[in-house]
C-alpha positions, 0 to 999 in steps of 0.5 A: 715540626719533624713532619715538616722537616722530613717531607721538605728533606724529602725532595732531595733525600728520598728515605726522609720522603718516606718517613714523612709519609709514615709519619703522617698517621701518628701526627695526625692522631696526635693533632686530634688527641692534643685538639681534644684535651685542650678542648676538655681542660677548664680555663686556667684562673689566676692563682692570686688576684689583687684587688 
């Protein structure tokens, strides 16, 4: 979401265009990573189930 905000600040405020853009590497490798753990995980079972 910082992302977002800082390339859209970005057209009005040059600096914050820059640290979008700098920023784009580590939110890709974030997205990727966080892509990967939810993809490991097992699905969540209910702790208690009634019948």
């Amino acid at each position: 979401m910082l992302l977002v905000i800082s390339l859209c600040a970005g057209l009005v405020i040059t600096p914050f265009a820059h640290l979008g853009y700098d920023l784009l590497p580590f939110s890709a490798f974030l997205l990727t990573l966080g892509s990967f753990l939810t993809a490991v995980l097992p699905p969540l079972k209910p702790a208690f189930v009634r019948s």
